[in-house]
C-alpha positions in Angstrom: -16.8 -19.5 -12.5 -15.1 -16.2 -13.6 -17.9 -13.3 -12.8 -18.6 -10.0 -15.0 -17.7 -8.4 -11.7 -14.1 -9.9 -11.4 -13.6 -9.3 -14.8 -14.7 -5.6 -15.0 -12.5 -4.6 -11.8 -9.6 -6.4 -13.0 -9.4 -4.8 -16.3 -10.4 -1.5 -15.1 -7.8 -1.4 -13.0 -5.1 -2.4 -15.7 -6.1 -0.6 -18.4 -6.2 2.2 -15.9 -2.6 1.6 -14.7 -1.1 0.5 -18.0 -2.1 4.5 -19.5 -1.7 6.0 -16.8 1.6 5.3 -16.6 2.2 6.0 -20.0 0.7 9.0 -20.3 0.6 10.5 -17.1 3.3 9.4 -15.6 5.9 9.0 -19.0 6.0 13.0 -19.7 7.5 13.5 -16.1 10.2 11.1 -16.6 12.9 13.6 -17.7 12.2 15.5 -14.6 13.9 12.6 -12.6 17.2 13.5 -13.8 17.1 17.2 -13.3 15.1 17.2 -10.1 13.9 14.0 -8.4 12.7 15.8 -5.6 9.8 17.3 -7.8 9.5 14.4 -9.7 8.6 12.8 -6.8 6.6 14.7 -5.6 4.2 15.0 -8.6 4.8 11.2 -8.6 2.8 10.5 -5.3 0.1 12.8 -6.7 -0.2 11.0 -9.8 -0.2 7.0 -8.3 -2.6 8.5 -5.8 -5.5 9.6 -8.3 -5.5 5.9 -9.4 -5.6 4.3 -5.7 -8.2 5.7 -5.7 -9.7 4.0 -8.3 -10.0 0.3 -6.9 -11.2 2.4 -3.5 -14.5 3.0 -5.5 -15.3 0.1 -7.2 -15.3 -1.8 -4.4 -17.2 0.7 -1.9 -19.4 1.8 -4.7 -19.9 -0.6 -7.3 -19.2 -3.9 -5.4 -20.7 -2.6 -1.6 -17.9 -4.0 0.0 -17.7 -1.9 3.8 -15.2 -0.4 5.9 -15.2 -0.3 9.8 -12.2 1.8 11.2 -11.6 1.8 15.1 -9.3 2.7 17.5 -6.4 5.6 17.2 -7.3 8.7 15.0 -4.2 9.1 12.0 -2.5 12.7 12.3 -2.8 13.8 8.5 0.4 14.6 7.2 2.1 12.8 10.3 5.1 10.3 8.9 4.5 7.4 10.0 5.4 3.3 9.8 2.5 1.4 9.1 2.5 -2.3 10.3 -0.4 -5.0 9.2 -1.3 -8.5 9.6 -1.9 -10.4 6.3 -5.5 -12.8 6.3 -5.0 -12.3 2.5 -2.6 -11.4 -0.6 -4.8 -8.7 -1.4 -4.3 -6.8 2.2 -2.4 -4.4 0.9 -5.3 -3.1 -1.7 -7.6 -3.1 0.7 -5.7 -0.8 3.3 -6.1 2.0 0.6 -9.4 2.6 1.5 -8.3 3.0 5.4 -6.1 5.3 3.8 -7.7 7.2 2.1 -10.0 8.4 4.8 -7.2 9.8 6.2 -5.1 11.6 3.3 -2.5 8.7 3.6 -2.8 7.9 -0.1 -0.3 9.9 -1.6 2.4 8.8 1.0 2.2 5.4 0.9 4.7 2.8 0.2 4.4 -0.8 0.4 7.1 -3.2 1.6 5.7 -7.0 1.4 7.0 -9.8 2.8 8.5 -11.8 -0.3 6.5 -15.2 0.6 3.3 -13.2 0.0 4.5 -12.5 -3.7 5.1 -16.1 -4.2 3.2 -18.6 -1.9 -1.0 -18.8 -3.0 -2.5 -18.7 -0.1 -2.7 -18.0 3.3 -2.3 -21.3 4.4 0.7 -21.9 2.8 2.1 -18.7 4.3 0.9 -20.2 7.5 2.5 -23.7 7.1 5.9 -21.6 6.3 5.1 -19.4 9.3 4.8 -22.1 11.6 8.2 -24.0 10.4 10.1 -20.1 11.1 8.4 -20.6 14.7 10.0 -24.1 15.3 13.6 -23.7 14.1 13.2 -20.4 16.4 11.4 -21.4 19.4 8.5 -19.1 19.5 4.9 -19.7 19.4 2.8 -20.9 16.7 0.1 -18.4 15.4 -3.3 -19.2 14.3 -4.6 -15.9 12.6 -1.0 -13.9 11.6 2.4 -14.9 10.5 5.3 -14.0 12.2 7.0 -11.1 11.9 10.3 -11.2 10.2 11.8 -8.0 12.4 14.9 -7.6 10.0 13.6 -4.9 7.6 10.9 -3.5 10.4 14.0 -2.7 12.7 16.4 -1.2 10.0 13.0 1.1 8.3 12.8 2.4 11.7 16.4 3.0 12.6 17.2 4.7 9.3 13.6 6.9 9.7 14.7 7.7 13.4 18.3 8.4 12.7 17.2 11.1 9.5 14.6 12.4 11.9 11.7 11.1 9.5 9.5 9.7 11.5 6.7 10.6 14.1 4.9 7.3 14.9 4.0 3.9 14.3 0.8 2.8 13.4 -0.2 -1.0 14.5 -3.4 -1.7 12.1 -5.2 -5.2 12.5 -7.4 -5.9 9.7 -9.9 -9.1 10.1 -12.5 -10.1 7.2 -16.1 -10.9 9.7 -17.5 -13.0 6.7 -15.8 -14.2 3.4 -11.8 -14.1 3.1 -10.7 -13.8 -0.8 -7.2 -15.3 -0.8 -5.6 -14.3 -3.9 -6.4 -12.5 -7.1 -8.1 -15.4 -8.5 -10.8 -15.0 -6.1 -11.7 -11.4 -7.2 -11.4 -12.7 -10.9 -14.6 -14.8 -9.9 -16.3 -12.0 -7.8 -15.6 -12.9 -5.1 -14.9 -10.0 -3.0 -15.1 -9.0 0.9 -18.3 -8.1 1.9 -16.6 -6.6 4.8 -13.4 -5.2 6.2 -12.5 -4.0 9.8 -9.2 -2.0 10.3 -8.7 -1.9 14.1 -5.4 0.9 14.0 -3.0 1.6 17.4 -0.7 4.6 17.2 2.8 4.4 18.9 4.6 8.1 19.4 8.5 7.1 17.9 9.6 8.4 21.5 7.5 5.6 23.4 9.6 3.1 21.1 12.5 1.1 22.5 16.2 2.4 21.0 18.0 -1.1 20.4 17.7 -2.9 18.0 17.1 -6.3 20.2 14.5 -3.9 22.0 12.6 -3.1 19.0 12.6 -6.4 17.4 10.9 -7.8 20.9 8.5 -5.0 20.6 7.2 -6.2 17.0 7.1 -9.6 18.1 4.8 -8.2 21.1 3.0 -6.1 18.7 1.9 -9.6 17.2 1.1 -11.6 20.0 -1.7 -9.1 20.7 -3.0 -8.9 17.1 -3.5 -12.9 17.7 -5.0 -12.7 20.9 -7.4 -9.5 19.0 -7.6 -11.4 15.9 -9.0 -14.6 18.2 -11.3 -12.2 20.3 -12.4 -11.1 16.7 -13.0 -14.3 15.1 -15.1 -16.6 18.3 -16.9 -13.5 19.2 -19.3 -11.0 17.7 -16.3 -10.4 14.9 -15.6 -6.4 15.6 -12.9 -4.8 17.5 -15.6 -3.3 19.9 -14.5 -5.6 22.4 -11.1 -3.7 22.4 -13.2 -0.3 24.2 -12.2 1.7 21.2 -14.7 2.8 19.0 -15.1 3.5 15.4 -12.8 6.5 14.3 -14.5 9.3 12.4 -12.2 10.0 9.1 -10.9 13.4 9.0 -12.2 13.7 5.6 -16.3 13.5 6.0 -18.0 10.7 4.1 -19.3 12.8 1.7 -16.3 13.9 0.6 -15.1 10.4 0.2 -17.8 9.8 -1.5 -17.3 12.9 -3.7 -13.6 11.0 -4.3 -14.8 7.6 -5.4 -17.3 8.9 -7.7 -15.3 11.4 -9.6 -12.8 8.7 -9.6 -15.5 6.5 -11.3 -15.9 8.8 -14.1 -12.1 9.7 -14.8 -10.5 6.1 -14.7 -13.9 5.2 -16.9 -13.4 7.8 -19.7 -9.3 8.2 -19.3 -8.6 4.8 -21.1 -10.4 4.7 -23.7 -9.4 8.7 -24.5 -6.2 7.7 -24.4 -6.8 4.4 -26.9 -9.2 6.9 -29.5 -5.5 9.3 -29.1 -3.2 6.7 -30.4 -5.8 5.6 -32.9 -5.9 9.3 -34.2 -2.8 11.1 -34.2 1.0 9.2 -35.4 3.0 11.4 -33.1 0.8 10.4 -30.2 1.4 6.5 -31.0 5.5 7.3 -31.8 5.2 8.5 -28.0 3.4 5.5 -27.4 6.3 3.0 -28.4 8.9 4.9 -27.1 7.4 5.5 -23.4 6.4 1.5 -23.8 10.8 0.6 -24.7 11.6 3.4 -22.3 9.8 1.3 -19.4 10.7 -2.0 -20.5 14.5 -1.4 -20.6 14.9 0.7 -17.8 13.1 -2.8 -15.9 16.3 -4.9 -17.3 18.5 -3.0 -17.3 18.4 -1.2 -13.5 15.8 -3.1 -12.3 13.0 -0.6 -12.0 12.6 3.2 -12.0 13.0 3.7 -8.3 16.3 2.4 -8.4 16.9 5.0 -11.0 15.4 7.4 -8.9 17.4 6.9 -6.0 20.7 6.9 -7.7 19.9 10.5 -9.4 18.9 11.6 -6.6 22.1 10.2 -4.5 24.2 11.7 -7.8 23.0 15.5 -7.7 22.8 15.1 -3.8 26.5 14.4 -3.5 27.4 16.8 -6.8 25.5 19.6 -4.7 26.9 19.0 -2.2 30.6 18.5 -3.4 30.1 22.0 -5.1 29.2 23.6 -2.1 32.5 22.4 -0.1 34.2 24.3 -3.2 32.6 27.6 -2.4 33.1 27.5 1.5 
């Protein structure tokens, strides 16, 4: 049965997104073409504020809690983030690992393409286990296996541009119930508890090859299903592992601080923005052109960080075309 609780988080969220993006993101857009390195930038600010959002319903309105053990983050460090998937919602859930640990603004998410398209974890599993057949490798239980492809050439191309300082390994396990797919927050159902167990690798403790590296990833994952096993037909921590619970480098109180003042601005931002467009004509003429604005620029490029990247691969090369002509 679809809960009040489901119902509230999931429009909250979208309402929150959908003006947001109009109205907070929309008046930056020209700044892409003339700049996109600010544009970025105020970008990451901007998606930040709202991942913060679905942070604190679910610490503070929904009690869900967060264990973190193991290696401290280095705030500001650039880093590779690897994760098991129990769930399709993983990814959400990270943010409030993150945000402990000023990661929020940074983040990007690359997901593997069955998790956008298979409804379950056991059909990801079933899919997961046919890949270790065909290949010869051994069947997993608690994760799927890694496809090394994109994991080897993110790292490469980081390493190569001297972007990157370290990889971070996180583990994430669910001790109690496991909500699969958006569905299952629709009906309230959401984790009562979530443990992030994170291992940080230096980039110079890394293998170089690309054969190397892909064999380190596959190790990587043999140990998150021996952890993930340890975690699951024992006490279901990671205290087992020796490492112990992390202290954030922002206090809990200023979390706390976050997530409520989040509370109040998500709660009060969309329906400002509705009684705007229901008041003023110029604000809803902005309205329907930031709304066909968004739409096309999806059909016809595919999405506004492809646009992004080819302005910013366009005035990279023009710059730098203009300053051969001056040497």
């Amino acid at each position: 049965m679809v809960s009040w609780r489901g119902i509230y988080f999931i429009l909250t969220l979208f309402w929150g997104s959908f003006f947001g993006s109009i109205f907070m993101l929309g008046p930056f857009l020209p700044l892409m073409f003339i700049n996109p390195s600010w544009y970025r930038w105020i970008n990451n600010r901007i998606v930040a504020t709202w991942l913060t959002l679905p942070v604190a319903l679910l610490e503070t309105m929904f009690g869900v809690k967060v264990i973190i053990t193991g290696d401290a983050f280095v705030p500001g460090e650039r880093s590779v983030i690897i994760m098991n998937h129990r769930t399709r919602m993983d990814w959400m859930f990270l943010w409030s690992c993150l945000m402990r640990y000023s990661y929020l603004r940074l983040e990007k998410i690359c997901l593997k393409a069955s998790l956008k398209s298979v409804p379950g974890f056991e059909s990801t599993t079933a899919r997961s286990n046919d890949f270790a057949e065909k290949n010869g490798l051994q069947k997993y239980e608690y994760v799927l296996h890694p496809r090394t492809t994109g994991f080897t050439f993110v790292v490469d191309r980081l390493r190569e541009g001297k972007n990157l300082d370290a990889v971070h390994d996180i583990t994430v396990a669910y001790p109690h119930n496991i909500p699969q797919t958006e569905s299952h927050l629709l009906h309230g159902d959401f984790p009562k508890e979530i443990h992030f167990h994170v291992h940080r690798y230096p980039i110079d403790t890394l293998p170089t090859s690309k054969e190397d590296l892909e064999l380190w990833c596959h190790r990587r994952w043999e140990e998150k299903e021996e952890r993930l096993r340890s975690f699951y037909q024992g006490e279901r921590n990671f205290y087992f592992t020796g490492q112990t619970v992390i202290p954030p480098c922002k206090s809990e109180l200023r979390v706390l601080v976050v997530k409520l003042l989040s509370l109040v601005y998500w709660t009060l931002f969309s329906p400002a923005m509705c009684l705007l467009i229901y008041s003023y004509s110029l604000v809803q003429w902005y309205f329907i052109i930031i709304i066909v604005i968004f739409v096309l620029q999806e059909r016809l490029f595919g999405g506004l960080e492809i646009m992004e990247l080819a302005c910013y691969r366009f005035l990279h090369k023009q710059s730098h075309s203009n300053a051969k002509k001056n040497a």
